[in-house]
C-alpha positions as CSV (number, residue, x, y, z in Angstrom):
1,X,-25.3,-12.8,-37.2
2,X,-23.1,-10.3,-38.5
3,X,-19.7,-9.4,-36.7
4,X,-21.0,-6.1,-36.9
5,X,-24.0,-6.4,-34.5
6,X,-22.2,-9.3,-32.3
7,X,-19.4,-6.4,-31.4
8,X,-22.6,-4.0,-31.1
9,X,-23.9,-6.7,-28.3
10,X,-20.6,-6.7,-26.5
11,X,-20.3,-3.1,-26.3
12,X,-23.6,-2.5,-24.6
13,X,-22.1,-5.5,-22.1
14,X,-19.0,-3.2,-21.5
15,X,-21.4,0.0,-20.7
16,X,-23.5,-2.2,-18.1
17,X,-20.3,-3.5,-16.7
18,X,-18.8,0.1,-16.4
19,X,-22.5,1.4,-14.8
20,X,-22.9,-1.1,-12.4
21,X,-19.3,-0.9,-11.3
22,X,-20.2,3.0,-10.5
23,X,-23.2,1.8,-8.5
24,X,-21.6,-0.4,-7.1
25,X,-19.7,2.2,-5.9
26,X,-22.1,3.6,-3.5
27,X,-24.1,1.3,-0.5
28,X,-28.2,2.9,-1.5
29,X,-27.7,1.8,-5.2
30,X,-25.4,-1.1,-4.8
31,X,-28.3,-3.8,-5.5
32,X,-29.2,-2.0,-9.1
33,X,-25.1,-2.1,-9.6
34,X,-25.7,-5.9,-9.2
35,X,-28.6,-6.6,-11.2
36,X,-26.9,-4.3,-14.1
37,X,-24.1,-6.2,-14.0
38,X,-25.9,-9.5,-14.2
39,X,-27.6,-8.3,-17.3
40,X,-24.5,-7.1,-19.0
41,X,-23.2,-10.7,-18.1
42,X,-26.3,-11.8,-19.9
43,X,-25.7,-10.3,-22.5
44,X,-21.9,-11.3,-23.1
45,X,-22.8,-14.8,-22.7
46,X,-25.4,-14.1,-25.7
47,X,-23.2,-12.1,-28.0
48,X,-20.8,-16.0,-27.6
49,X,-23.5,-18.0,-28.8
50,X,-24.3,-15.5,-31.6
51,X,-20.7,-15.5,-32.5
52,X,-20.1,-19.2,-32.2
53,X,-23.1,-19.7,-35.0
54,X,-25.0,-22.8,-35.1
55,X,-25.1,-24.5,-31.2
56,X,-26.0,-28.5,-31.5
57,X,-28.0,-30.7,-29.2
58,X,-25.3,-32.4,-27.3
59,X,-23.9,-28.2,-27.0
60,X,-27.3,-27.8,-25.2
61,X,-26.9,-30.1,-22.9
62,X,-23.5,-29.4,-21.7
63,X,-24.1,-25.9,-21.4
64,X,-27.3,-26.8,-19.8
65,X,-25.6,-29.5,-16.9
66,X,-23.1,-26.1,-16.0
67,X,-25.5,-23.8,-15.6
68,X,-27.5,-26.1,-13.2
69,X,-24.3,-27.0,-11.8
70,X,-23.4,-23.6,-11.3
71,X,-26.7,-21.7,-10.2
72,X,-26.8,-24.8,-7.2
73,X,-23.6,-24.2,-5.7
74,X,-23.7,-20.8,-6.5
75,X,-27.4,-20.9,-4.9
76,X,-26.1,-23.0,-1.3
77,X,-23.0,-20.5,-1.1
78,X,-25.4,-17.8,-1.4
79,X,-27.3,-19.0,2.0
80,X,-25.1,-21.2,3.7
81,X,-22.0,-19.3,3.5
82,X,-22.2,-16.4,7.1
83,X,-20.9,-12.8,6.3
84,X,-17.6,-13.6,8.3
85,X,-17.0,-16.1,5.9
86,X,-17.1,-13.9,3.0
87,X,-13.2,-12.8,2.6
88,X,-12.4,-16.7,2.6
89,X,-15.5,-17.3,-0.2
90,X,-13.8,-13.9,-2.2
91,X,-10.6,-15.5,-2.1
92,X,-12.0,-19.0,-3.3
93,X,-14.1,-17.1,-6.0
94,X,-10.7,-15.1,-7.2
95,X,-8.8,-18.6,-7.4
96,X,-11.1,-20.0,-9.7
97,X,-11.2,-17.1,-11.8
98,X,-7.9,-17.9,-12.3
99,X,-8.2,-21.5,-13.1
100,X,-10.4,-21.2,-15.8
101,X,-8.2,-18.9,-17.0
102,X,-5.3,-20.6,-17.5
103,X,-8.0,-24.0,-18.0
104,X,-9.1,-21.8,-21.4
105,X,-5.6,-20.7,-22.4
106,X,-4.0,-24.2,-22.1
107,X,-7.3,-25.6,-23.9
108,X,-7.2,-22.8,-26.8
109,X,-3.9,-24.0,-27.5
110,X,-4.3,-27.7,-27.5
111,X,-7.3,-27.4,-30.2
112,X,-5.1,-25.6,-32.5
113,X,-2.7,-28.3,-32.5
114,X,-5.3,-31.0,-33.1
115,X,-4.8,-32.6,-36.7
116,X,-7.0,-30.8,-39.2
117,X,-7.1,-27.3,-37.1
118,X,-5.9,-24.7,-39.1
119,X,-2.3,-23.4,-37.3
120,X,-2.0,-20.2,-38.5
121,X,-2.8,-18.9,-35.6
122,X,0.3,-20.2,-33.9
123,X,2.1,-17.4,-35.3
124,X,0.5,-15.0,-34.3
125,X,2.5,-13.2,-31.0
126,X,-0.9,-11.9,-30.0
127,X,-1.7,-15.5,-29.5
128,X,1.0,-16.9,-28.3
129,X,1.6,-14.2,-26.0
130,X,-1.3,-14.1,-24.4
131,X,-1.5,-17.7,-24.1
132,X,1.7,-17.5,-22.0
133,X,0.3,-14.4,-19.6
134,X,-2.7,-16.4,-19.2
135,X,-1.1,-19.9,-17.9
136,X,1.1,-17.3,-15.1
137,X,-1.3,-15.0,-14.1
138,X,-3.8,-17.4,-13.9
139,X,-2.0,-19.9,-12.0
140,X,-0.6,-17.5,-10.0
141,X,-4.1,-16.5,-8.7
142,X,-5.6,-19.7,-8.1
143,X,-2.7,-21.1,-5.6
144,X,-2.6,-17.5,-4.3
145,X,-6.0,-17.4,-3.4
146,X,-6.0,-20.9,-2.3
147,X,-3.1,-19.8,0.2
148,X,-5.5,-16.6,1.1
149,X,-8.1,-19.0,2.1
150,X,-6.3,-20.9,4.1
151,X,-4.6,-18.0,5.9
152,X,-8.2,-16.4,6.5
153,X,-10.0,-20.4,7.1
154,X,-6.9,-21.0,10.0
155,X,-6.4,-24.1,7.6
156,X,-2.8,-22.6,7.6
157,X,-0.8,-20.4,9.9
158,X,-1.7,-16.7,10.3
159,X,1.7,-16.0,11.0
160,X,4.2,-14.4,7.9
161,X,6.7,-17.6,6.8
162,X,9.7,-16.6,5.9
163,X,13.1,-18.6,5.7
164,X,16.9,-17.4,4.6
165,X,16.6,-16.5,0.7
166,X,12.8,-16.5,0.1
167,X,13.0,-13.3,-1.8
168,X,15.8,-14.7,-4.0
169,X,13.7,-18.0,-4.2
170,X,10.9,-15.9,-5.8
171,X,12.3,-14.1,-8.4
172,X,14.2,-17.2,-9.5
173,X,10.6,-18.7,-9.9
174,X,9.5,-15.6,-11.8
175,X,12.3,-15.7,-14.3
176,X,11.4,-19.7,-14.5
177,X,7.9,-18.2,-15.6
178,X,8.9,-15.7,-18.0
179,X,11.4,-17.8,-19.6
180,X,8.9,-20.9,-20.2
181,X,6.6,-18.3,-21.1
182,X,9.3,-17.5,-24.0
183,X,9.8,-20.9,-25.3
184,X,6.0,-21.4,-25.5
185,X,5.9,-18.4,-27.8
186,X,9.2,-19.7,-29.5
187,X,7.5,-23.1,-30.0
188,X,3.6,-23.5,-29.6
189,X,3.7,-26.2,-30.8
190,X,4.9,-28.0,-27.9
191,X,2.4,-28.4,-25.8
192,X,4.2,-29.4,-23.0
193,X,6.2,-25.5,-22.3
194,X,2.3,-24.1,-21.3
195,X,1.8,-27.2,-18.9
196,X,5.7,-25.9,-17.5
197,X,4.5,-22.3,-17.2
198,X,1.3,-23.2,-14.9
199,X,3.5,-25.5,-12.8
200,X,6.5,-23.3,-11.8
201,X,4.4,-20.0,-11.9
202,X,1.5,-22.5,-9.6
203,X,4.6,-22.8,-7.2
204,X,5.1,-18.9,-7.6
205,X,1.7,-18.2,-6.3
206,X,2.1,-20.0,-3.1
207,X,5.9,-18.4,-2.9
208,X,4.3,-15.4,-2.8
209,X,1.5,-15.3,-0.3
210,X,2.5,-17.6,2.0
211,X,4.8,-15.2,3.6
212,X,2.0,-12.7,4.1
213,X,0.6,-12.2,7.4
214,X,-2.6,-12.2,8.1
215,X,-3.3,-9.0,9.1
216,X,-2.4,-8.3,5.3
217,X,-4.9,-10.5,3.9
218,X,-7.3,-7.4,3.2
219,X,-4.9,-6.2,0.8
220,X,-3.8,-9.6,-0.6
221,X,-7.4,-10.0,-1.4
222,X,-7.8,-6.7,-3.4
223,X,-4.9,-7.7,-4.9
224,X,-5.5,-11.2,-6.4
225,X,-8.7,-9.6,-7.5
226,X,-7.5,-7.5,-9.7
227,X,-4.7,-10.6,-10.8
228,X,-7.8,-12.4,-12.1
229,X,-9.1,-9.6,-13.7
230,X,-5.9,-9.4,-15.5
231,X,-5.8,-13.3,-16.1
232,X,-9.3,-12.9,-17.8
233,X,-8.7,-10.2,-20.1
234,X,-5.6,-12.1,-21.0
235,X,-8.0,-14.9,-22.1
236,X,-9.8,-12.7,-24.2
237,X,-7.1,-12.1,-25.9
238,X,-6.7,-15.6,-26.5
239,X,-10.1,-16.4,-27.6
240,X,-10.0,-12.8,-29.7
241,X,-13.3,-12.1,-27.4
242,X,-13.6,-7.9,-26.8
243,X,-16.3,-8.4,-23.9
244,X,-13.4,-10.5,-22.1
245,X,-11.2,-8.1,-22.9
246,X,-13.0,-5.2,-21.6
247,X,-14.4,-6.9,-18.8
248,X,-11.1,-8.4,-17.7
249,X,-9.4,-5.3,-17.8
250,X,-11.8,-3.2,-15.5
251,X,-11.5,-5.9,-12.9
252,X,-8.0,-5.6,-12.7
253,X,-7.8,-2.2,-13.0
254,X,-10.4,-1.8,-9.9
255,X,-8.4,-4.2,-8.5
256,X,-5.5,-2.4,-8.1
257,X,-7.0,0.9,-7.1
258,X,-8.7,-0.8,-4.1
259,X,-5.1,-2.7,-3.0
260,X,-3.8,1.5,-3.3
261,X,-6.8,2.3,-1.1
262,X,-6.2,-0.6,1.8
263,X,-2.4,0.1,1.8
264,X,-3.0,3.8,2.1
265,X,-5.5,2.9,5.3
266,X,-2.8,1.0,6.7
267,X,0.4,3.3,5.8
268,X,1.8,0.9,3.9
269,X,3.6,0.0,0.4
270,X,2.7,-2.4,-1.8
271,X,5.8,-3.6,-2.1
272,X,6.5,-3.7,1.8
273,X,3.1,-6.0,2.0
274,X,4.6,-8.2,-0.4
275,X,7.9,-8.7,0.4
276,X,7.7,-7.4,3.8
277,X,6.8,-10.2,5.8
278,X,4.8,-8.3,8.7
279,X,1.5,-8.4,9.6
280,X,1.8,-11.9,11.0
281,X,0.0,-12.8,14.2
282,X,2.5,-12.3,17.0
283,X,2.5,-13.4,20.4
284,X,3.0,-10.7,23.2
285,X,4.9,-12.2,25.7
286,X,4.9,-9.0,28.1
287,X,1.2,-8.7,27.7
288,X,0.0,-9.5,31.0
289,X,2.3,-7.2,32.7
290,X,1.1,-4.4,30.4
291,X,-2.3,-4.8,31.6
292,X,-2.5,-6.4,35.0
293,X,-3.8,-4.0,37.4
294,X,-4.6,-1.4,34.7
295,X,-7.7,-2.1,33.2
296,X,-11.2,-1.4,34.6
297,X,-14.0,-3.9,34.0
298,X,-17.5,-2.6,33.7
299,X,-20.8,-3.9,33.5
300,X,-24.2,-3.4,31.2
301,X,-25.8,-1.7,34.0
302,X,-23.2,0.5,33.7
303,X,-22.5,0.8,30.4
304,X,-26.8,1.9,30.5
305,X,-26.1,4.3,32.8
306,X,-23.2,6.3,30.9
307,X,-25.2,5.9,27.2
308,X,-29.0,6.9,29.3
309,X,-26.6,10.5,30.2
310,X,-25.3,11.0,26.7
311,X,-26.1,13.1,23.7
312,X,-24.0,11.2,21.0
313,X,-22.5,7.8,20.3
314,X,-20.4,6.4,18.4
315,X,-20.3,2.4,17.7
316,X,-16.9,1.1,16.2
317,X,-17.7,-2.1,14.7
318,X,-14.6,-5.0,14.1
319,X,-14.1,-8.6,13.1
320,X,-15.2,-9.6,17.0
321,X,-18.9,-8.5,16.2
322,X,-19.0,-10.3,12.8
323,X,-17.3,-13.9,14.5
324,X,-20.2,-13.1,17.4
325,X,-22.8,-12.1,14.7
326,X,-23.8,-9.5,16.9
327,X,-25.0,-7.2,14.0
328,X,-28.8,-7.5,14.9
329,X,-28.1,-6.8,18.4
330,X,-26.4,-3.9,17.5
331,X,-29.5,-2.6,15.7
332,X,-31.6,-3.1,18.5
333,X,-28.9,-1.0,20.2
334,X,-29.3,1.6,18.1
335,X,-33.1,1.4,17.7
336,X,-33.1,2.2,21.6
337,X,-30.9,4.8,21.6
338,X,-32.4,6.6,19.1
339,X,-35.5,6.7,20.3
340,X,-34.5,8.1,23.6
341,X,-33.0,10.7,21.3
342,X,-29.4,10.2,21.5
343,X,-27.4,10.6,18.3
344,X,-25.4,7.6,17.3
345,X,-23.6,7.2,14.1
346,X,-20.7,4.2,13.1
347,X,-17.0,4.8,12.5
348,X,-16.0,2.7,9.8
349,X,-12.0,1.8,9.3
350,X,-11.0,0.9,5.3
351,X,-9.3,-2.3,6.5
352,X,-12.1,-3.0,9.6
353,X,-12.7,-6.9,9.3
354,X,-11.0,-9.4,6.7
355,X,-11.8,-7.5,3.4
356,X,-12.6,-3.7,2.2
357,X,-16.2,-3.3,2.9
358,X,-16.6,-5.9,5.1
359,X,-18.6,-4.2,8.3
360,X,-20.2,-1.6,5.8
361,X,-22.1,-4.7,4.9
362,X,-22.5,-6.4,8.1
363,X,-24.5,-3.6,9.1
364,X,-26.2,-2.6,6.1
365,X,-27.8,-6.9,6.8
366,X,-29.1,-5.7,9.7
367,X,-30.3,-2.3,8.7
368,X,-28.5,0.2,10.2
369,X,-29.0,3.2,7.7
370,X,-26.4,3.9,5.4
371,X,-26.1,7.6,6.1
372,X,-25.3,6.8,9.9
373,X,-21.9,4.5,8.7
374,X,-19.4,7.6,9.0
375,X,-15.6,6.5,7.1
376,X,-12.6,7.6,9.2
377,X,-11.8,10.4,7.7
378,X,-15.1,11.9,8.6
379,X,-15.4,11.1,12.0
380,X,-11.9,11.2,13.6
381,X,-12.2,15.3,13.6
382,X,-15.5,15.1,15.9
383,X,-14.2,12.4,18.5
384,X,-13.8,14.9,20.9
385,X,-17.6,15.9,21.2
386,X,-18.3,11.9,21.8
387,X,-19.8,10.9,24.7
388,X,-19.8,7.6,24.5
389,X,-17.5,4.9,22.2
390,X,-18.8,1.4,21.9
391,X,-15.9,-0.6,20.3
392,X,-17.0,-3.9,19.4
393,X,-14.7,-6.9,18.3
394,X,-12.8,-4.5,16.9
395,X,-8.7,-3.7,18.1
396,X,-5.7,-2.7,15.9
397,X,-8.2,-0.1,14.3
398,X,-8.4,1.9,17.2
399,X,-4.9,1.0,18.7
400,X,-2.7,4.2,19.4
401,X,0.9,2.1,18.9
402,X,0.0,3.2,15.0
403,X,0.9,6.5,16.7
404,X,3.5,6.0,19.4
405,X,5.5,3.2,18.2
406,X,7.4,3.7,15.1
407,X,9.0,-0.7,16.1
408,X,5.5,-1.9,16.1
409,X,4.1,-3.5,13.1
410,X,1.2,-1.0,12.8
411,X,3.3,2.0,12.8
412,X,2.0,4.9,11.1
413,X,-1.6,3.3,10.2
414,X,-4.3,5.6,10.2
415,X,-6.3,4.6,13.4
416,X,-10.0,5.8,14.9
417,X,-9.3,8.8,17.3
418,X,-11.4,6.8,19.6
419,X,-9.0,7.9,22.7
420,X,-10.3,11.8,22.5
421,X,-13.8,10.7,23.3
422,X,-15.2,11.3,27.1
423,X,-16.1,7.3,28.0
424,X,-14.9,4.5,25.8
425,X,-16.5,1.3,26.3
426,X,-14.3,-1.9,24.8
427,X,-16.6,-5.2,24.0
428,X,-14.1,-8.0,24.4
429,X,-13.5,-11.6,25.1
430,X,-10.2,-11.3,26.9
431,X,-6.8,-9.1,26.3
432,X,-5.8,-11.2,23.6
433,X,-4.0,-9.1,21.1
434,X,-5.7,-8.2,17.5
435,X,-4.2,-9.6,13.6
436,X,-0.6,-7.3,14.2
437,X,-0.3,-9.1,17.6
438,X,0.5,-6.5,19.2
439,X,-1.0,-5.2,23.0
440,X,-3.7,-1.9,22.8
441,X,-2.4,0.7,25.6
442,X,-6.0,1.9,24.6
443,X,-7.2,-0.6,27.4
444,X,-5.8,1.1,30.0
445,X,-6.3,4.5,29.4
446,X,-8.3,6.5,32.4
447,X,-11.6,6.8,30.3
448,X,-11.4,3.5,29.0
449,X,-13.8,0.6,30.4
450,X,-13.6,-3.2,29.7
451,X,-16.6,-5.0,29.0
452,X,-15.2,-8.6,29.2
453,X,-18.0,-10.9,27.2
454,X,-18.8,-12.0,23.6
455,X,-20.3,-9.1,21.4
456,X,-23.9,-10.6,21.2
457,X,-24.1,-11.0,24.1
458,X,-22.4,-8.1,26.0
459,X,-24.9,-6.1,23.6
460,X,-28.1,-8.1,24.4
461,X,-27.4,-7.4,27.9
462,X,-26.6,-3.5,27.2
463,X,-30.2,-3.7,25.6
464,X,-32.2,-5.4,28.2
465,X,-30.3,-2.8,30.9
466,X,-31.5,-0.1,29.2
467,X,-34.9,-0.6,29.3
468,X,-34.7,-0.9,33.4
469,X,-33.1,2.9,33.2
């Protein structure tokens, strides 16, 4: 087929990717943004056997074994994996982004230096450049993410790990990078300079993330998204292959404007998540003396009682009700309410769970109607004509030390004015402290009630005492 028609093919790939990114962009046409970017993928994948030319027999079947491979695990991840797993599954996914990546670069290069392979190529700084950018970014990402997994997992400490030098430590790795990344453009032809650059900048990944906390991870995430976005398009480069080009780009790009988003929800820099060191999970030694005496436990009879006499509701959903998978129970909730005719609507925080998004779609899987999940900005002016706050699982969100503490490691985040509602109802285990690891004077505040229990169930029995009222 004619260059002509194959780049034809690839640009109608870019315009579904670019669509479906924009509906992904709202929750009602989300699914169509799926499917038309599956068929864009189609597409690409396509064009690159059209522009390979003739595909043999043993081709077939190799192509063949991965995409059984691939549609199985993809397949068993798709129903084993539970929705409070999904930040861990992102991070995984972003990892191996990066791995082929750099797997493609390094391979693109070793071909070329086969005997009887044309080496032209090897002088072009497109090439070699790109080659280079690949093997970092892309190794960068996959021990990254693999440290981002284990953060989010618990297969590694939450806490931020820092020793004397670390920052110094890092940027002599990155300068390792660079400068194996200039000898492998200097002299492709040693193989052995790309192997270099994927080992020290491998290193570099994990220098970089482990000390992140894991209260951060949300922005890590966005972050090493849009890494292997840029680790793609690099490899289009590589491979002179627009589709990745374009495709690589507008994941890193969207990438990086969600990582603005999350540190703008938590009043923070990128750089200050990075090299920072906060967000680790701190104990509270002084905890128990904050609370003890202060707080007021409640029951569901009571909890009925107060929602049976209000007019509006607001539920504030957190990472507790995703660990409890209480999201049914919550509908049930709301089903109940509503039909007594109270209003009730959801306050949604940006960084609410382990990644952007996260309890929009823990609710939209049991659904709660989209036009009922109300973002912070919208709701925190109308606390004060709340009746009745349900927080469930959820803590630093709604913590006022954001607002009273400029020491505490949530200074100046953007919080839910839960406190300016009439009755505020708190779902929770036990007064264990949230990511920051910091206590929640919210607790103890004189319209604030403690319902001591697991989310499911503190909600089932909510449900079950509402139907005696």
């Amino acid at each position: 087929m004619e260059k002509a028609y194959i780049n034809l093919i690839y640009l109608v790939s870019s315009i579904l990717f670019i669509i479906g990114l924009k509906l992904l962009s709202h929750p009602k046409t989300a699914v169509r943004g799926n499917f038309t970017g599956a068929l864009g993928m189609f597409l690409a994948v396509v064009g690159v056997f059209f522009e390979y030319g003739t595909i043999t027999q043993n081709d077939i079947i190799i192509i063949g074994a991965g995409l059984l491979v691939g549609t199985a695990i993809g397949t068993f991840i798709a129903l084993k994996v539970e929705m409070t797993g999904m930040p861990q599954l992102v991070a995984l996914l972003n990892g191996l982004g990066g791995l082929a990546s750099f797997l493609v670069g390094g391979n693109s290069l070793m071909e070329i230096l086969q005997p009887g392979h044309d080496t032209k190529q090897l002088a072009d700084l497109q090439f070699t450049i790109s080659t280079a950018a690949t093997g970092i970014i892309g190794a960068v990402t996959l021990t990254g993410s693999l440290i981002a997994f284990g953060k989010l997992q618990g297969l590694i400490s939450e806490k931020a790990v820092r020793y004397f030098g670390d920052q110094i430590v890092k940027v002599l790795f990155l300068i390792g990078a660079l400068y194996l990344g200039y000898l492998n453009v200097i002299e492709p032809t040693k193989i052995e300079w790309y192997w270099y650059i994927v080992l020290v900048a491998s290193i570099l990944g994990v220098l970089l993330v482990i000390p992140i906390g894991g209260a951060d991870m949300p922005v890590v995430i966005a972050l090493l998204n849009s890494y292997s976005g840029l680790a793609a398009s690099a490899t289009g480069f590589v491979l002179g292959n627009n589709v990745l080009i374009i495709s690589g780009s507008l994941v890193g790009a969207s990438g990086i404007l969600l990582t603005q988003i999350m540190c703008k929800a938590m009043n923070r820099s990128l750089p200050n998540v990075l090299f920072g060191g906060l967000g680790a999970a701190t104990s509270s030694a002084d905890t128990g003396d904050i609370y003890t005496g202060k707080t007021k436990a409640t029951s569901a009879e009571e909890v009925a009682m107060l929602l049976d006499m209000a007019q509006r509701v607001v539920i504030v959903p957190g990472y507790g009700m995703a660990v409890a998978q209480a999201q049914h129970a919550v509908r049930e909730l709301y089903n109940q309410l509503t039909d007594k005719g109270i209003e009730v609507e959801f306050a949604i925080h940006p960084v609410a769970g382990r990644m952007p998004g996260h309890m929009n779609v823990l609710l939209a899987e049991a659904d709660i109607p989209y036009d009922k999940m109300k973002e912070m900005d919208e709701i925190n002016p109308t606390f004060n004509t709340v009746d009745v706050v349900i927080i469930n699982g959820a803590n630093d969100v709604v913590n006022p030390l954001a607002k009273t503490d400029p020491g505490s490691p949530i200074a100046g985040m953007p919080i839910l004015d839960v406190d300016k509602a009439k009755t505020i109802i708190v779902i929770k285990r036990s007064l264990s402290p949230g990511f920051a690891g910091v206590p929640n004077p919210l607790f103890i505040q004189e319209n604030c009630l403690m319902y001591f229990q697991d989310g499911k169930k503190a909600t089932q029995e909510i449900v079950t005492a509402l139907k005696d009222t």
